[in-house]
VEXTIDO-429469 format. One record per atom (N, C-alpha, C): z, y, x. Coordinates in pm, whole numbers, plus 50000, padded with zeros to 5 digits. Layout:
ZYX/...
! end
This chain:
761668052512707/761488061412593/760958074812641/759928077412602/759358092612644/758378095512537/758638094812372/758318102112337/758938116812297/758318129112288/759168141412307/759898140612202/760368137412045/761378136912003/762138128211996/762068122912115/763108112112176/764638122412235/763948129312265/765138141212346/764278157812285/764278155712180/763798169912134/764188181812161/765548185312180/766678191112235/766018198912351/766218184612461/765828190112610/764588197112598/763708184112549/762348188912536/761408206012464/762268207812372/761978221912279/762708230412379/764288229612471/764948241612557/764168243612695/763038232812708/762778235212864/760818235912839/760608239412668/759088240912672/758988255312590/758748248212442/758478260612375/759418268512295/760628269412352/761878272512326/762558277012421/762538281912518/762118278012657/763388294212667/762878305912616/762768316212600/764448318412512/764618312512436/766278309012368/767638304312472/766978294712530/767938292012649/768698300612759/770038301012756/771118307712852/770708308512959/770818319813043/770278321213158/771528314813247/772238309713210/773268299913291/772558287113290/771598281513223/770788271113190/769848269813337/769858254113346/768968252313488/768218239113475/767748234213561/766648221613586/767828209913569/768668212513521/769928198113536/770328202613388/770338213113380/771378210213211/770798221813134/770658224412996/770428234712925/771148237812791/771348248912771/772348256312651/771558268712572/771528265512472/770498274912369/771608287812320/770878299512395/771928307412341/772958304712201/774338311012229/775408304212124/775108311212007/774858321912036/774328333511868/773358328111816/772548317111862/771178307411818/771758296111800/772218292611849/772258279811772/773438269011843/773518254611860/774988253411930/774238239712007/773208238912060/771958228012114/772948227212274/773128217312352/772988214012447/772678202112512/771998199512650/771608187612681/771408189512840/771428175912920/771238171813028/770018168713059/769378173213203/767788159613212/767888150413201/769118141613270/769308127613326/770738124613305/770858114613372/772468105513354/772658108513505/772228116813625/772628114513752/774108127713741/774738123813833/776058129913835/775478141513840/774938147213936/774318161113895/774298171013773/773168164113699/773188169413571/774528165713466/775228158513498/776248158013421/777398169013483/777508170813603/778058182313648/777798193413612/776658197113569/776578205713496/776298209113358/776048197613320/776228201313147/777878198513112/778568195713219/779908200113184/780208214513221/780208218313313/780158236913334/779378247213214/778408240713151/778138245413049/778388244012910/779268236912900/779848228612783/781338242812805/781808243312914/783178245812939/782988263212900/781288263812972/780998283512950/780878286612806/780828278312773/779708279012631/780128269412512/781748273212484/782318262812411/781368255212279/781978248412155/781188247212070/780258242612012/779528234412181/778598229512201/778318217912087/777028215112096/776548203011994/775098195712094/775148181712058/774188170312168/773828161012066/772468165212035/771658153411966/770548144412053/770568134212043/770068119212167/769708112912065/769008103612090/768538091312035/769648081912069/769898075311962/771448064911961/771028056311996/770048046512050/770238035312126/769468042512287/769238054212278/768308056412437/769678061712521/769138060112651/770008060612765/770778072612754/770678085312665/771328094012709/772318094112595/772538088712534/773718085712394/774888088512444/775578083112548/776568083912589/776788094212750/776028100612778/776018114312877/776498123212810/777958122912878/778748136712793/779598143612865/779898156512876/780588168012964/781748157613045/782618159713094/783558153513196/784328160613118/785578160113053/786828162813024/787008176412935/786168176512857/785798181212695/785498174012584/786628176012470/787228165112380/786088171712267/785878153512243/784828158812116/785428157112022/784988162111927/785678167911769/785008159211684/783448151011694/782848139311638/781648137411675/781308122611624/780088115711648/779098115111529/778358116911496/777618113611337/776428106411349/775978101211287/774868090311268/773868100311249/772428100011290/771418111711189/770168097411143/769198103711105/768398098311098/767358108911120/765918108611224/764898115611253/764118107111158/762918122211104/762328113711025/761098123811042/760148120610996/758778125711053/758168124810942/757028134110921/755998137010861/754558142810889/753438132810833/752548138910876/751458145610792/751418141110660/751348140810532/752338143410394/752468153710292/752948156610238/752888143410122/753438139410052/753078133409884/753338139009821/751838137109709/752228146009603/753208146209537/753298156109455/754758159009375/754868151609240/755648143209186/755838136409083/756328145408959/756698154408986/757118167408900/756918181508981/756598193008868/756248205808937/757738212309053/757098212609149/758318216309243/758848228809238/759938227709130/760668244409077/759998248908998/760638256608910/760318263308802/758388275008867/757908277508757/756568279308845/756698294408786/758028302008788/758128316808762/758578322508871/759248314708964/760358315609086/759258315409211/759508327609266/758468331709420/759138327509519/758628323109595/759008320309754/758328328209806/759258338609876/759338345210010/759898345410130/758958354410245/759688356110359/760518362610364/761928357010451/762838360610466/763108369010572/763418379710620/762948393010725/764368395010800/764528402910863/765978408510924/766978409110826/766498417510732/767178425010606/768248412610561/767498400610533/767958390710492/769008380310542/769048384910710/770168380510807/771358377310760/771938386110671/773988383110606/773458373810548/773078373310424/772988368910334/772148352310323/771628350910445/770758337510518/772378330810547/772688336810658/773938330810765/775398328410613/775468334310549/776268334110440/775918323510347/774668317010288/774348310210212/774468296510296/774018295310455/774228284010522/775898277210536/776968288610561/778128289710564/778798282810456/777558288310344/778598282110196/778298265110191/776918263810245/776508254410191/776648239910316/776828247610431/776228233010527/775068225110526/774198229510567/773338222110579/772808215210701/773918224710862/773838217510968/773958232111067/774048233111149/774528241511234/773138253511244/774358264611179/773758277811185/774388294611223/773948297411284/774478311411370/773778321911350/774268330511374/773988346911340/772978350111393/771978341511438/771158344511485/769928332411460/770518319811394/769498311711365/768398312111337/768078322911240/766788327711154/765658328711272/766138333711396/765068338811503/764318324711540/764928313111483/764368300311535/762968298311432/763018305611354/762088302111185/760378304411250/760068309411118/760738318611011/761338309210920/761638317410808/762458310310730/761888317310578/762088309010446/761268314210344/762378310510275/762518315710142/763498314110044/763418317809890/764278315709834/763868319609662/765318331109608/764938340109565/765968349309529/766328352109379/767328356009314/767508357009166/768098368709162/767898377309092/768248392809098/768678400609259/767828392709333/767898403709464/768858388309556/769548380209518/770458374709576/769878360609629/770258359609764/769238346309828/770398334209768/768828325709690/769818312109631/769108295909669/768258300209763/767578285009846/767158293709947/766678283310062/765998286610175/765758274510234/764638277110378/764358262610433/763428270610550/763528263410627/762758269310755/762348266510885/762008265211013/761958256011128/762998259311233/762958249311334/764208251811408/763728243111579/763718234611592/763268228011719/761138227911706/761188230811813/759978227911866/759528219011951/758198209511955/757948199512074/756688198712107/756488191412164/754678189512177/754328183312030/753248192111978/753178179711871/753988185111692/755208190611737/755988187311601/757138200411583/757178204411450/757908212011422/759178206711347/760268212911324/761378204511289/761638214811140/761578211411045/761988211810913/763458214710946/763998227210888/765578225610863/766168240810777/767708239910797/768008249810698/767978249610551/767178236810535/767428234510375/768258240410281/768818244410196/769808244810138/769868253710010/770798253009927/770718256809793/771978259309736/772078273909675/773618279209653/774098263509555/775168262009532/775708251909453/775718256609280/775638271709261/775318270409082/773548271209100/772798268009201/771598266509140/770878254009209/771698245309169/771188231409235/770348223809076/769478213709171/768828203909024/767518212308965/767408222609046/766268230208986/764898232209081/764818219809168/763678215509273/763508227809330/764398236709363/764398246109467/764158243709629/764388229709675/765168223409786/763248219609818/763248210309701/761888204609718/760308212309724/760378229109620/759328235509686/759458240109776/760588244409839/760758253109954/760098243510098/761138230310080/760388221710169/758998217210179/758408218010086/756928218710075/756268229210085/756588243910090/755878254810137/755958251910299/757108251410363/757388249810523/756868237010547/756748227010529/756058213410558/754628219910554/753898221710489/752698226310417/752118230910537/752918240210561/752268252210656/752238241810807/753318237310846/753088231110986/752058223910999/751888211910888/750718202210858/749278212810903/749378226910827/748118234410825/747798239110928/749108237711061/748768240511158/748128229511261/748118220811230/748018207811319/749018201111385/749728207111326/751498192511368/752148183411299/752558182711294/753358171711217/754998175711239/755218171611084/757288180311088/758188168811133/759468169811162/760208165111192/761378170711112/762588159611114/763938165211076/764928155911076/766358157911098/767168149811109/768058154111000/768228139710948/769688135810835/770388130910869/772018134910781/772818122710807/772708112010782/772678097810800/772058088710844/773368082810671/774218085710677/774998077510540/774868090010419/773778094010442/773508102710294/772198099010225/772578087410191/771298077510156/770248086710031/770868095409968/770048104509865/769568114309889/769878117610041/768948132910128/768048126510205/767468114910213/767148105810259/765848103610206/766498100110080/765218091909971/764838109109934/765458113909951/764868129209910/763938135409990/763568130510101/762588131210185/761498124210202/761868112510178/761078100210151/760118106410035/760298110209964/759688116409854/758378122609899/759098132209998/758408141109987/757018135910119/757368127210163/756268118810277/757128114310398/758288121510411/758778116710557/759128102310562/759458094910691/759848083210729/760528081210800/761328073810809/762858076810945/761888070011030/762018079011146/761908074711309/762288071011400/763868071711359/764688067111508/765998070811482/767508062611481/768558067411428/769018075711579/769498085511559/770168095511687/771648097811664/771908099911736/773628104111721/773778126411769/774948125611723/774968142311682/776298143311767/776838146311829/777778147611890/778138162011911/779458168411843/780088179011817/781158181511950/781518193412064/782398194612162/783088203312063/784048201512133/785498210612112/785058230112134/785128233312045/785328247512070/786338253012205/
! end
C-alpha cells in the first residue's frame, strides 16, 4: 500500500504539514502540535518507531491515530497507553463535484472567510457540535469559511490534512437550531470547489456507521476509498 492517503497522517506531518509538527517529532514517529490538532503516527512497525511513538504518545497525551484498517499499520500502537476507542471511518474522495439537486442554502445567506477574530466562536461551535477533533488552534490548518446570522457563526467547513495530490474536506458542522437548511451542503461545496479549482482532488473521513453522512457526501460526488480505523489514546 503506498498510496499517500493510505497513511495521510504520516504523509501530510512529514510533507506539507511538515511545519505543524512537534519539534519532539523525528524520522520514527510524528505529533502535530496539541493546540492543532491531536494527529499522531509512526513510519513503520520496527520496534524503533514504535519506541517512539510511545514517548510521544506519553509527552503529548490525547493523542489520536488514523491508518487504513486492513494496512499493516492498524494495529502499531504506543506500548502501555490505554486507549479510550477504536472507530470505523470511511475515506472518501472526490474529484468532481455533482450538481446540486436543490439550491444549496437559502441564496440570501453569504459565505465567508473566517479570520482570527473568529477563533472563540469557530472552536466553540466545533465543541457544541462534534464534528471530529478540534483545538484552539485548528483553524490554522484551513482556511475555513462559514455562514453567520446576526454576527453569530452558525455553519462552517474547511481543510485540514494535506498530501500529494489531495486536500482533506473537514470541520463540517452546523449549530443544531439551524440544521435542514443546506448550510452543511453549500459550505461543502464552496471548499470542495475551490480545491478541485486548484488541481486536487478532496478527501475526507466519516464514521463509517453513519450511513446518512455518508450518502450525504455521496451526493455531493465523493466515494468511499478505503475503510480506516481512528484510534483515540488516553489523555
Amino acid at each position: 500500500m503506498n498510496h499517500p492517503l493510505d497513511r495521510a497522517v504520516w504523509n501530510a506531518l512529514n510533507t506539507r504539514l511538515s511545519a505543524f509538527a512537534t519539534t519532539t517529532s523525528d524520522a520514527r514517529a510524528v505529533r502535530i502540535d496539541p493546540e492543532v490538532g491531536v494527529f499522531l503516527s509512526a513510519a513503520d512497525a520496527s520496534p524503533e518507531s514504535r519506541a517512539r511513538l510511545t514517548e510521544l504518545a506519553r509527552l503529548h497525551p490525547g493523542a489520536g491515530m488514523v491508518e487504513r484498517a486492513d494496512g499493516p499499520m492498524a494495529d502499531v500502537l504506543p506500548e502501555g497507553v490505554a486507549v479510550v476507542s477504536r472507530i470505523g471511518l470511511m475515506q472518501m474522495t472526490s474529484t468532481a463535484l455533482k450538481p446540486a439537486l436543490t439550491p444549496a442554502g437559502p441564496s440570501d445567506v453569504a459565505i465567508e472567510a473566517l479570520t482570527e477574530a473568529d477563533a472563540p466562536a469557530m472552536l466553540a461551535l466545533a465543541l457544541l457540535t462534534r464534528p471530529g477533533p478540534f483545538r484552539s488552534k485548528t483553524r490554522e490548518l484551513g482556511p475555513f469559511v462559514g455562514i453567520k446570522q446576526d454576527g453569530e457563526l452558525i455553519a462552517m467547513a474547511g481543510r485540514r490534512l494535506r498530501v500529494d495530490g489531495f486536500i482533506e474536506l473537514s470541520g463540517v458542522c452546523t449549530h443544531p437550531d439551524h440544521r435542514g437548511r443546506g448550510y452543511a451542503a453549500a459550505l461543502s461545496r464552496a471548499v470542495v470547489g475551490e480545491i478541485h479549482a486548484s488541481g486536487e482532488a478532496a478527501f475526507l473521513h466519516a464514521f463509517a456507521d453513519h450511513e446518512a453522512t455518508i450518502a450525504f457526501y455521496r451526493a455531493l460526488g465523493f466515494e468511499v476509498r478505503a475503510p480506516m480505523v481512528y484510534t483515540i489514546l488516553a489523555d
